[in-house]
Backbone bond lengths (Angstrom), bond angles and torsions (degrees), N, CA, C in turn:
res aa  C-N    CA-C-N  psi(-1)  N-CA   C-N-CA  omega(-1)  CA-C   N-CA-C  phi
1 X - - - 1.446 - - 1.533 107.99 -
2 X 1.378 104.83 135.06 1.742 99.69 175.07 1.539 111.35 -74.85
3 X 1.472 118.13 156.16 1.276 126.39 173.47 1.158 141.99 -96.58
4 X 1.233 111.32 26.03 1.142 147.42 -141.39 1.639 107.61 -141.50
5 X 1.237 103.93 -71.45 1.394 124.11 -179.83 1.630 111.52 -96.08
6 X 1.014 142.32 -56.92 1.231 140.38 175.36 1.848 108.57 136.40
7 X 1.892 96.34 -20.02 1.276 106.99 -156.39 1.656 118.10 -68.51
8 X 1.087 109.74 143.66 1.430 121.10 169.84 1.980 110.27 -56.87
9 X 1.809 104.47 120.97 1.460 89.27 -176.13 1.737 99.55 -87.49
10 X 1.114 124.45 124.83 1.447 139.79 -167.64 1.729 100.14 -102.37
11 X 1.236 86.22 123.31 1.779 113.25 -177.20 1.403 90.85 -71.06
12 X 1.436 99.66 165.46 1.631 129.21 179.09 1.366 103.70 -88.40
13 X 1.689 119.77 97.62 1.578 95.74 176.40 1.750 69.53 156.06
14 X 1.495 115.97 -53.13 1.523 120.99 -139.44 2.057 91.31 -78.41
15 X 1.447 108.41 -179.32 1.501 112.10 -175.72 1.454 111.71 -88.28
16 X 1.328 115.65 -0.95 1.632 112.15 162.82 1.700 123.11 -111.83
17 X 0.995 110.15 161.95 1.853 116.72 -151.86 1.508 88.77 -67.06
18 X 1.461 130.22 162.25 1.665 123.28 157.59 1.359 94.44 -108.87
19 X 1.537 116.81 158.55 1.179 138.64 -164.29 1.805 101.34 -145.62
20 X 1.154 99.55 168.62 1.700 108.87 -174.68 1.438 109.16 -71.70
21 X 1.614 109.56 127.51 1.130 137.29 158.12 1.079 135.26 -67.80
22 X 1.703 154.66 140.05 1.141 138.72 134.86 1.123 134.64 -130.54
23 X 1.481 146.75 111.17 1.341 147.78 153.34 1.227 120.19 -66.07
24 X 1.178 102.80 129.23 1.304 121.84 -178.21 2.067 126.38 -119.92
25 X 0.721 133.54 154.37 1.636 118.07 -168.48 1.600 90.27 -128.63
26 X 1.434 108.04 -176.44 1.426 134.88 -177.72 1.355 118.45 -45.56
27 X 1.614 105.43 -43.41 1.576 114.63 -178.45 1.107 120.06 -97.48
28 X 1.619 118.21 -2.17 1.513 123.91 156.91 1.851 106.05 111.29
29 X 1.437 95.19 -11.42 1.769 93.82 160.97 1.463 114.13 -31.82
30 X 1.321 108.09 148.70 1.719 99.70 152.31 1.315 96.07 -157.63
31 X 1.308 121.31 172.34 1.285 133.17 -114.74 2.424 73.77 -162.10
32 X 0.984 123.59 109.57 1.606 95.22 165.72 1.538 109.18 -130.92
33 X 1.338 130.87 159.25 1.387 138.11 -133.92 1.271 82.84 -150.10
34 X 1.735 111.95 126.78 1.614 110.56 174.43 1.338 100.34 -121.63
35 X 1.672 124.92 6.28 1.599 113.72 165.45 1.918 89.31 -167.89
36 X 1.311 80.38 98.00 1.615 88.31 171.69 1.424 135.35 -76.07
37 X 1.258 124.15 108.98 1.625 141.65 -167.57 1.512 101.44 -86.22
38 X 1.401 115.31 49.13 1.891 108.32 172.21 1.321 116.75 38.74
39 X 1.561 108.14 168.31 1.694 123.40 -177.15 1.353 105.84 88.17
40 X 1.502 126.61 -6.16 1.060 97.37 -177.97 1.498 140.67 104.01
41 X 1.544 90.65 12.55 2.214 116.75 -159.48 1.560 79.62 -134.29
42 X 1.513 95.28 131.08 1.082 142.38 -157.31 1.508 105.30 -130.18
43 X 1.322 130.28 78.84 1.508 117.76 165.66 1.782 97.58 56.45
44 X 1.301 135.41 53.94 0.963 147.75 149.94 1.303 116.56 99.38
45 X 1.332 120.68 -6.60 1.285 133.68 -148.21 2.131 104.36 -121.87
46 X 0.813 121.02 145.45 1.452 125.42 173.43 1.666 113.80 -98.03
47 X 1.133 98.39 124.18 1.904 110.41 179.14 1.441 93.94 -33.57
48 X 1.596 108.52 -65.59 1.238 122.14 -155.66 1.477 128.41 -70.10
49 X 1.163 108.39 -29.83 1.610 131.16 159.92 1.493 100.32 -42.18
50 X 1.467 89.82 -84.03 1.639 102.81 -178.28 1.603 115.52 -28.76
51 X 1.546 108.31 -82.89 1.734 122.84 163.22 1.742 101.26 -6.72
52 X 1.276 129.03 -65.98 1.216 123.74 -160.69 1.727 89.60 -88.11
53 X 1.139 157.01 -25.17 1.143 130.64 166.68 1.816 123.99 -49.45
54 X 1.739 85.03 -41.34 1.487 98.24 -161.74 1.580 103.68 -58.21
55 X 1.620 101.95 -33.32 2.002 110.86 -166.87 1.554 78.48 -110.10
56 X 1.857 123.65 82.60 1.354 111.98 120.40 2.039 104.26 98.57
57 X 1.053 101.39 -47.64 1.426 117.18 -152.37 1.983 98.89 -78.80
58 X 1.076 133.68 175.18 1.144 156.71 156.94 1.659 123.59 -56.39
59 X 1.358 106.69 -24.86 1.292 93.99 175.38 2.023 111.08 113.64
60 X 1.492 118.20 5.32 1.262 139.62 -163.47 1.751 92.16 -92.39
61 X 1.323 87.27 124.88 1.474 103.60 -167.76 1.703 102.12 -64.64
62 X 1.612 104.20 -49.15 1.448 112.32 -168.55 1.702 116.63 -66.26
63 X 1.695 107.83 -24.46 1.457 111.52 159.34 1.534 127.98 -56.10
64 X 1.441 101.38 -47.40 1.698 113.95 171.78 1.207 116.26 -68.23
65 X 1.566 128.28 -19.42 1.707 120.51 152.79 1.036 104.89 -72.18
66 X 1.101 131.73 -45.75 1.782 106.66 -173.03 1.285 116.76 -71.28
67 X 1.358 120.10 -41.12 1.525 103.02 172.14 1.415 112.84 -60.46
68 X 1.171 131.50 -38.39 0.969 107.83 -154.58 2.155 112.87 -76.79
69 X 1.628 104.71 -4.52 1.141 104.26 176.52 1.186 81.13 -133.41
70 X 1.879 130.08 79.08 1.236 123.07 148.56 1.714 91.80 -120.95
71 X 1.360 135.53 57.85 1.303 112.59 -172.16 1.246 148.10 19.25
72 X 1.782 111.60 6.83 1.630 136.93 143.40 1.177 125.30 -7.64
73 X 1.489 147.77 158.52 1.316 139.70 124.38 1.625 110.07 -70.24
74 X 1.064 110.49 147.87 1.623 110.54 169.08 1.333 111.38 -158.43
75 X 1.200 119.53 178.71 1.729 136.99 169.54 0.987 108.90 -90.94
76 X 1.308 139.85 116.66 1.933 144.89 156.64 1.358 117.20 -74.76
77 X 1.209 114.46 153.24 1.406 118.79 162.79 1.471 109.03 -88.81
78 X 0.961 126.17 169.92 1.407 135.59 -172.42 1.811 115.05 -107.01
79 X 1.572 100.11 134.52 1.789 93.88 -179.22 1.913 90.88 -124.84
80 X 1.452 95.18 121.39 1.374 94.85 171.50 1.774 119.74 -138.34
81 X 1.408 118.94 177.31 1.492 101.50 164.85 1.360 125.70 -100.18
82 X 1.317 111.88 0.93 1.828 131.78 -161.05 1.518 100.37 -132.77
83 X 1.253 128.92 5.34 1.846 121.43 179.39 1.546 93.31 69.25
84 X 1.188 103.29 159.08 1.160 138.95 167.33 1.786 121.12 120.97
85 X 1.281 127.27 154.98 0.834 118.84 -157.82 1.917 107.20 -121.25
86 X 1.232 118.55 155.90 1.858 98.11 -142.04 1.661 94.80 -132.98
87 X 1.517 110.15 46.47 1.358 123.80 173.22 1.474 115.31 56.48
88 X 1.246 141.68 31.02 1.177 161.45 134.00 2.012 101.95 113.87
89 X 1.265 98.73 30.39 1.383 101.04 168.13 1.737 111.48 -54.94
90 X 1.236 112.52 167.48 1.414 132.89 174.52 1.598 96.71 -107.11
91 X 1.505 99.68 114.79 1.684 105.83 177.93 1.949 102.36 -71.20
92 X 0.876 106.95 163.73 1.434 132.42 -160.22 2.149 108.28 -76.00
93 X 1.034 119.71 118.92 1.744 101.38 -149.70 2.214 72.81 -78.18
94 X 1.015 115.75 167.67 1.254 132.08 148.81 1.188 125.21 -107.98
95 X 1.397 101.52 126.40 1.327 131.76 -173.23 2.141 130.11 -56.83
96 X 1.377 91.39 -10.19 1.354 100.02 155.36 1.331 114.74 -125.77
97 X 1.147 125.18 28.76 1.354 127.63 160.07 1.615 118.78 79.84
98 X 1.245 105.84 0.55 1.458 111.69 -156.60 1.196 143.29 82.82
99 X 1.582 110.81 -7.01 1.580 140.28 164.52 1.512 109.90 -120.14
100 X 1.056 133.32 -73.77 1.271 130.92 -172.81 1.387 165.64 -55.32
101 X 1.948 71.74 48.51 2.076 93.45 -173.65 1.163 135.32 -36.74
């Protein structure tokens, strides 16, 4: 879900239109996505990759799933439709996945 908007980011495939993405991290990188294909890739880049860069780690996709569902504190990257970055909140997972209207 963007943080910004509230909106569900809707995969290419699913019954609602996709629209522009952006993740953004701590130092203001962003990463932007103009038709998002699920998993989690962002304008080339992986949430989760990133996520474990931001907390420390190398950049290992399978590290940044576990933190991010190890009941941890951590730093997030940001998913929005307007940029900006939202003090290392955890954006909101959506509940149909991004396909499943």
């Amino acid at each position: 879900m963007t943080q910004d908007t509230n909106q569900s980011i809707a995969v290419e495939g699913s019954r609602r239109r996709t629209f522009t993405a952006i993740m953004e991290d701590n130092k203001g990188n962003r990463w932007v996505e103009n038709n998002y294909q699920g998993y989690g890739e962002f304008g080339g880049k992986d949430f989760y990759d990133l996520l474990d860069e931001m907390n420390g780690g190398v950049g290992d996709r399978m590290d940044g799933v576990v933190l991010a569902f190890s009941g941890k504190s951590f730093i997030s990257p940001s998913l929005s439709e307007w940029g900006g970055y939202f003090g290392g909140e955890e954006p909101t997972t959506c509940p149909d996945q991004g396909y499943f209207y």
